[in-house]
N, C-alpha and C positions, 0 to 999 in steps of 0.2 A: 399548632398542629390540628388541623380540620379533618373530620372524619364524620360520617353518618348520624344522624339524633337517634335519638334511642335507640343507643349502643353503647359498651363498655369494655375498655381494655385488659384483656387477663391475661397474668403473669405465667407461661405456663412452663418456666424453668427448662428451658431447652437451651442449649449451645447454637443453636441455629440461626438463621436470618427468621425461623418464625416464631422466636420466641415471645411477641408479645402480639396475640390474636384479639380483634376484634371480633366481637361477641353482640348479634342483636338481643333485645330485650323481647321476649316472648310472650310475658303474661307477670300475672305479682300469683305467689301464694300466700294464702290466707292463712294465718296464727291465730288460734284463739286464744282470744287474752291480750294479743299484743298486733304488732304494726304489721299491716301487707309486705312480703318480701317479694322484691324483684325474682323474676328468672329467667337465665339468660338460653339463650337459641343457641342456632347453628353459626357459626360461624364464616364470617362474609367477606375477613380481609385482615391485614398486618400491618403493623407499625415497624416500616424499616429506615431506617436512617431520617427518625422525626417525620414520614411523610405516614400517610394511610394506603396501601395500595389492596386493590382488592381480589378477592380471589379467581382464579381463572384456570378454566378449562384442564385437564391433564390431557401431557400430548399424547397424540391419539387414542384417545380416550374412545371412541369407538371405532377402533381399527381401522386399515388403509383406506384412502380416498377412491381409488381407482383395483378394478377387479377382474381379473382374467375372466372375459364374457364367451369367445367365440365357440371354444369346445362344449362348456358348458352348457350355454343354450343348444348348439347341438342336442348335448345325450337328453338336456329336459326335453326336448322337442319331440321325444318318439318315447316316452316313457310313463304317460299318463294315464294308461291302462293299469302298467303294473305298480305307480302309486297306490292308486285308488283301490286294486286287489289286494296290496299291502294291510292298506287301514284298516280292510275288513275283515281280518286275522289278527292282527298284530296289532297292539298299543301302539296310539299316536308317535309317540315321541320313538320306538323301537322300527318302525317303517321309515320312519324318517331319518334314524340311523342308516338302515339296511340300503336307502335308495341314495342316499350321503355316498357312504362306501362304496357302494357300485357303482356309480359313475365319475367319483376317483379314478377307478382302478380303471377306468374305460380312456378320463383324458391323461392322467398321469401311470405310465404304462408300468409297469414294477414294482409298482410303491410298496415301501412297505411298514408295517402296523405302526410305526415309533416316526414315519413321514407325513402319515394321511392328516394330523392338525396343522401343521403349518402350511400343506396345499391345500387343505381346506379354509386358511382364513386369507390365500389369494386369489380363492377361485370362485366364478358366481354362483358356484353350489351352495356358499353359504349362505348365500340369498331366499334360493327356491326350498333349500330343508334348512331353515335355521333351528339352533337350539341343539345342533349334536353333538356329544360327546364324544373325542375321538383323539383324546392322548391316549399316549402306548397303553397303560395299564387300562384304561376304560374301553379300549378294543379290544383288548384279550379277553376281560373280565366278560365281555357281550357277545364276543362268537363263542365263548362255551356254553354261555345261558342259550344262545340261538341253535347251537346243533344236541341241547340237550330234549329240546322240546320238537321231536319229530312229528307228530302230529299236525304240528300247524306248517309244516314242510309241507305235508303232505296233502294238505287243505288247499294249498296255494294252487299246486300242480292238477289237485282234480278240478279247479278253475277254469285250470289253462286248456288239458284234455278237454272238458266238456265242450268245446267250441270246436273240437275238430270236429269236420265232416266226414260223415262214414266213407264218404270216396275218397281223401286224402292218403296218402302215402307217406306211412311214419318211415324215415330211416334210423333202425337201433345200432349204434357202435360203442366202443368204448376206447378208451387211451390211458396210457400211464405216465404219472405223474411223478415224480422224484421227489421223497418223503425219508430224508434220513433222522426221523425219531426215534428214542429208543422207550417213549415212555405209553407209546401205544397201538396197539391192537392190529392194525388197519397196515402199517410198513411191513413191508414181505418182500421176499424176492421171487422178481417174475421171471416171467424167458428169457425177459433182455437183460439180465444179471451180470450175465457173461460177457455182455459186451458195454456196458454202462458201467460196472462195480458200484451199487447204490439198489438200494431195496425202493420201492415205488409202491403206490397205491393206483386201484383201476377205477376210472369216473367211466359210467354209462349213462349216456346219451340217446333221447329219443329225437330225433329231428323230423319237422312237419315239413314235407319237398315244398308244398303249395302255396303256405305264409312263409316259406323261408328260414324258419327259426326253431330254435328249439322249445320244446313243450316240456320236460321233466327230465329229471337225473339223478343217479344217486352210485353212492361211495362204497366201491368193495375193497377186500386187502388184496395185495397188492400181487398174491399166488392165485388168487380167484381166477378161474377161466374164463371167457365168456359164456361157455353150454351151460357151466353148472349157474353163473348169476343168471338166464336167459333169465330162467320160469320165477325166481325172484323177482326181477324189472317188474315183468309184468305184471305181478300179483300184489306187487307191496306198493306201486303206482295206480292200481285199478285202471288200466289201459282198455276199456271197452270197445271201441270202435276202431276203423281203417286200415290200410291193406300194410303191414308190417314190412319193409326193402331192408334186408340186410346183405350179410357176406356168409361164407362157409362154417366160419366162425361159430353160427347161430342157427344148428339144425331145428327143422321145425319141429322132429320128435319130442325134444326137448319141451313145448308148449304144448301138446298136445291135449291133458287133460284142461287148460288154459281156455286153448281154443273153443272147445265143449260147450264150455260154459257160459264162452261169449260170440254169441252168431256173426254179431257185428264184425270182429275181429279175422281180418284175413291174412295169408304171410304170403311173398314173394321172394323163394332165396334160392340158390343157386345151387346146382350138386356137381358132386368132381367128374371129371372127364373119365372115369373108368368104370361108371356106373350100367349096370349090366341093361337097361331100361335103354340106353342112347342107340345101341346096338339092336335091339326085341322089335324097337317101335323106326327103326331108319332113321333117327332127327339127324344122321349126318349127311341126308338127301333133302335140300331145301326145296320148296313149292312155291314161296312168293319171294318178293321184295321189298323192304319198310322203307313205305316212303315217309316224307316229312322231313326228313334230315338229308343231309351235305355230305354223306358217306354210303359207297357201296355197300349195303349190309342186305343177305340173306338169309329168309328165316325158315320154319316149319312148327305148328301147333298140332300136338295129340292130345287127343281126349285119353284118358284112361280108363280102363274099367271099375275102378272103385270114385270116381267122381272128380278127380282132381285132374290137372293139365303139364304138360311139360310144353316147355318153349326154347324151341333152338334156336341161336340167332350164330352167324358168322358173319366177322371184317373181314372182308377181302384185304383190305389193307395191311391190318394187324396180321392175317394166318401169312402174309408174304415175309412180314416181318421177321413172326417167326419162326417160319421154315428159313430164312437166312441167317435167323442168330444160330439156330441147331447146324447148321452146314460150316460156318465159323469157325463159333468153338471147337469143332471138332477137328477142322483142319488146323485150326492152333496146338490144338493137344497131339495132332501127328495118329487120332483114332477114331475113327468112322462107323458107328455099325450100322450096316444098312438094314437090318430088321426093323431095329428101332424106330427106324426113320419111317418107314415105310407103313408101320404099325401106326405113328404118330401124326403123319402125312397129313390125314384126314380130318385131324384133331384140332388142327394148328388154326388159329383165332376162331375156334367155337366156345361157346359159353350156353349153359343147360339150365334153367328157372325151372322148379315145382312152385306148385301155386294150386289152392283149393276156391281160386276164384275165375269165373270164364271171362277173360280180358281180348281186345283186339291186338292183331300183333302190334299195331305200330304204338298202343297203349303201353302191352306189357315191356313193350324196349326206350317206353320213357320212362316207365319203373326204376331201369335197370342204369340206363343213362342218366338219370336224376342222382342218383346214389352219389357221385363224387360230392354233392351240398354239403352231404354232412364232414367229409373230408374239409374242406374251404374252412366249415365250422371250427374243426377243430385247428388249423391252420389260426386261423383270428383268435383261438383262446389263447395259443403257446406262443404266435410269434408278433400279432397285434398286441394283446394284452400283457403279453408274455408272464401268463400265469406257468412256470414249469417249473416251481416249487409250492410244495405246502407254506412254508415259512411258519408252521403253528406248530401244538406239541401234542397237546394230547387227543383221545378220539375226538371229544364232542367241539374242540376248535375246529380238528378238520372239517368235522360235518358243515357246522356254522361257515367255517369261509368258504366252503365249494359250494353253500347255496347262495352266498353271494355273490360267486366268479358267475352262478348262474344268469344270474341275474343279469350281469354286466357281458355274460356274453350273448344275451338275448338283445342288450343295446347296440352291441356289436355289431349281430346282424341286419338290425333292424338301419342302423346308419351308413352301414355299405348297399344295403339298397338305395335309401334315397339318395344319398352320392349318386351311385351308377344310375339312376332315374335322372337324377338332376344332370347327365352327362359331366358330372368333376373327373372322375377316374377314369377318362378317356387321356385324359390331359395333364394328370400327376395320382401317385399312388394316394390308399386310405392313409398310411402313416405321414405322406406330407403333409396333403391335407390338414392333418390336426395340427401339425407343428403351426401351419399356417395360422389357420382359427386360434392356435392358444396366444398368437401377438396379437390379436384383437380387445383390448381394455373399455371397460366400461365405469365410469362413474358410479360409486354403489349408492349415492343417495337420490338418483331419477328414480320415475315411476320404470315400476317392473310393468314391462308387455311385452307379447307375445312375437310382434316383428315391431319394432321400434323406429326412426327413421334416420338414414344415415345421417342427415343436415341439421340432427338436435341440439348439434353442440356436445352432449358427454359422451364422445368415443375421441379414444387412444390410440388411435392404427392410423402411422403414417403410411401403411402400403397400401395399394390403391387397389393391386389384385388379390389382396384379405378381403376388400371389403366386397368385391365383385362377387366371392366364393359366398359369403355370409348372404348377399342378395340371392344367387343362386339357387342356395337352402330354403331361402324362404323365411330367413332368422330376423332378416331385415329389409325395409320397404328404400331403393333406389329409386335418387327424383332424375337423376342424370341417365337417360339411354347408352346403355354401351355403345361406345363409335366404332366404328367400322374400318379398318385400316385402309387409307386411299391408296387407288392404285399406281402402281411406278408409272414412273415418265411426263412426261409434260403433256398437260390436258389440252383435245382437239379446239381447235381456232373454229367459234361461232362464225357461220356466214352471217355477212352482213344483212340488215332487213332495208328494206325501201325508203325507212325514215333514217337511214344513216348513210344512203348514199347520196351524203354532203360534200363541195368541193373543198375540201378541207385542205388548208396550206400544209404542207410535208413539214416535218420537222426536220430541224439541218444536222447533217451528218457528224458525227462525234460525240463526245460527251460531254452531256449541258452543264453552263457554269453551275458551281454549288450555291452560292449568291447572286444570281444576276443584276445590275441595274436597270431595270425596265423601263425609264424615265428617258435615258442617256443611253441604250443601246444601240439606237440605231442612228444618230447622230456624232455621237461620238467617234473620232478621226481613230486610224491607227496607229499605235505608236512607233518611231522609226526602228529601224533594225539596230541592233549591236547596246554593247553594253552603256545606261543612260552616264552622262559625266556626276560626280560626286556631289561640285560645287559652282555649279554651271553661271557663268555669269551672261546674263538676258541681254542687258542693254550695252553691252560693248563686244558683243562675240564679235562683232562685224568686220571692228576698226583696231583691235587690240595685233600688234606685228607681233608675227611670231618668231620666238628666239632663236637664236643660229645654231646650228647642230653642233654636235661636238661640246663635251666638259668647259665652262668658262673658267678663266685663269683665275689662279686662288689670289691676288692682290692686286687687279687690274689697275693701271695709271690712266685714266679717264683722259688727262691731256695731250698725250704723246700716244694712245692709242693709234691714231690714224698715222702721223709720221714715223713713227719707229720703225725700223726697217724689221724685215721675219729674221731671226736667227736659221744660219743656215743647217740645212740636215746632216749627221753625221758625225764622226769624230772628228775635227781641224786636223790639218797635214801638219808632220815635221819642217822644220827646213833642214834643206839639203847640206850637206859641208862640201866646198868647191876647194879642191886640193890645187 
């Protein structure tokens, strides 16, 4: 039984195949007084069935060979900003949680707290944030620590604000979220109670029109109006600067001591159609018409006497609309009043902006035209990410996971631009997209870089149009040019040049032999017509007489052949009887 030198086998009383371990010898210990004693090491192999076999690797011992790349490199690819803002708030290893999580939740859309380790150890997140914790109970255990400490919340976001330019155009909204907890605070029933049955929490949203994304957010209970959270947003966010685009929703009164105090700070919002001001100052007599855009719109700007402006704009398209839905329903309902109408007539697609800043019209109607962004925003949070439940329990979970739905929805948007930049979404939507990119695999032991090449050998994507989409991005460097699909039909006959008008023998009509003999083609006789004989005999075809027709008799007498007389034909006659 051969095995290792300096090594020894020890009994270690196990029922197993590995009960008898070999043991390297590691050093002696010294006894005073007596003999050096051996001491044995780690352990390097077993004695099974009289052999030594040694020890080896546990299977997969450092997790799968191959790793979900395409999504992931995606969200890394537009998120190194808000890493880096991460670290400078937040403990190392607690950012690297935070940006883990969020771009989860960006390429696995649902997930939820007791799923995100096992998509995390097939995803190349675990690559770009290695070291995160993120079984069920160590995620619950860190979005309470993370919505307990709002301050560093709120450090992030005056990050983000500080970068907007005074001229940008913040859009403020909010939406409700479906929060059936009963152990905290924040679950209320809102307006839409009546028609959801489910209490809800209100997220508000500051949206930047100009980078596209959102800049700050924060968590109301779920009866909170938007008027009463306005002057909140803004004060417990420090929103200093840019021209604020919201809805009805968000009077400016509301802000007003806000405003005061921040010059920077401008609003753009809209007032109802019955406001005594549309009427004093005529805005329902237009004076220009906004050019720039693909739509009949007319507008009118007043100054006001206390410093601020109104802006009236009308669709022509929209006021035709609807003055035809008002003429409808009413002939549906079988009742008409023509007051009304007539009263309303003038009404039908105008829209009225206050605003304490002097804009040109065709500016302040992309203020107002811009507004749907933050809508699309919140679209990507509920139906891309499909964040439309809390799935947490108490306040300071919720806080903590809506600042990192934040997070994830700022990759959101950041990844449907470059799509639509990169022309994909002309061509299939964001959600195929990603299905696409998550069948792209990557080897997780190559080097990590930033575009890699498709021809390296460790990619897993038999689809050929993954791999196009991933070049597209930019994720990955393509050595092969996309080809171009050729065009139908048989390609134009080249005229001949001068050095090809050669007298060239014609080739003969039909289809040429599949073997020719080349040797023997042209000498070669043809062969006669009709089918050739079997067993042809050469040298007596000439002289050999040919047989006589007709069956030959089955016992022929060869010497009376010629004398015999024929038998006659027929039946023989009776003879007669002569009476």
């Amino acid at each position: 039984m051969q095995r290792p030198t300096n090594t020894v086998v020890v009994d270690t009383g196990s029922n197993s195949v590995l009960r008898y371990a070999v043991r390297e010898r590691s050093g002696a210990v010294y006894v005073p007084g007596g003999n050096p004693q051996p001491r044995n090491g780690k352990t390097i192999g077993h004695i099974i069935d009289f052999k030594f076999v040694p020890v080896k690797p546990a299977i997969a011992e450092n997790g799968p060979a191959q790793l979900r790349y395409g999504d992931a490199s995606f969200a890394k690819s537009v998120s190194d900003d808000l890493y880096t803002d991460l670290l400078g708030i937040y403990p190392a290893g607690d950012a690297c949680t935070i940006m883990a999580i969020a771009s989860l939740r960006v390429c696995d859309h649902g997930v939820k707290c007791g799923r995100l380790a096992s998509a995390y150890q097939a995803s190349y997140i675990s690559v770009y944030y290695p070291g995160a914790s993120l079984s069920k109970n160590s995620v619950c255990a860190f979005l309470k620590k993370l919505g307990m400490d709002e301050k560093k919340q709120l450090e992030f976001y005056e990050k983000r604000l500080a970068r907007v330019c005074s001229d940008h155009h913040l859009a403020i909204d909010g939406t409700l979220k479906q929060d059936t907890s009963k152990v905290n605070s924040l679950s209320d029933m809102s307006y839409k109670f009546k028609m959801k049955g489910v209490p809800d929490i209100s997220i508000l949203y500051c949206y930047d029109v100009e980078k596209m994304e959102p800049v700050c957010s924060k968590v109301y209970p779920g009866n909170c109006i938007d008027a009463g959270a306005y002057p909140d947003f803004i004060k417990s966010n420090n929103i200093q600067k840019g021209i604020i685009v919201n809805d009805k929703g968000f009077p400016p009164e509301a802000i007003a001591e806000e405003l005061k105090r921040r010059p920077e700070l401008h609003y753009f919002t809209p007032i109802k159609r019955d406001d005594k001001r549309i009427g004093k100052y005529s805005l329902l007599q237009p004076d220009e018409i906004v050019a720039g855009i693909d739509k009949p719109v007319v507008a009118k700007k007043v100054r006001l006497p206390d410093g601020k402006y109104l802006y009236a704009f009308k669709d022509l398209k929209a006021s035709a609309r609807e003055g035809y839905n008002f003429v409808f329903n009413a002939q549906r309902k079988g009742k008409f009043d023509g007051k009304k109408y007539n009263r309303k007539e003038d009404t039908f697609g105008v829209i009225v902006f206050e605003s304490d800043v002097d804009l040109a019209v065709d500016a302040a109607y992309f203020c107002y035209d811009s507004r749907w962004q933050i809508e699309l925003m919140f679209k990507h949070y509920k139906s891309n990410e499909e964040l439309t439940e809390t799935n947490v329990q108490g306040n300071y979970s919720v806080t903590g996971s809506e600042f990192i739905n934040f997070v994830s929805t700022v990759l959101t948007c950041r990844m449907v631009l470059k799509a639509k930049k990169a022309g994909i979404l002309s061509k299939t939507t964001y959600g195929d997209m990603l299905k696409d990119l998550s069948q792209i695999w990557r080897a997780k032991d190559c080097p990590v870089e930033p575009s890699p090449k498709i021809s390296d050998g460790n990619w897993f994507s038999p689809i050929k149009k993954n791999n196009e989409i991933l070049v597209s991005l930019g994720l990955a460097t393509g050595e092969e040019p996309v080809k171009t699909p050729a065009k139908r039909g048989r390609p134009k006959k080249q005229p001949l040049t001068e050095d090809d008008q050669v007298d060239k023998p014609k080739r003969s009509r039909g289809r040429p032999r599949k073997n020719p003999e080349q040797d023997e083609a042209a000498d070669k006789p043809k062969r006669s017509r009709g089918r050739p004989k079997k067993n042809p005999d050469a040298g007596a075809a000439s002289d050999k007489l040919k047989r006589p027709r007709g069956r030959p008799p089955k016992n022929p007498d060869q010497s009376d052949l010629a004398d015999k007389p024929k038998k006659p034909r027929g039946r023989p006659r009776k003879e007669s009887i002569v009476s």
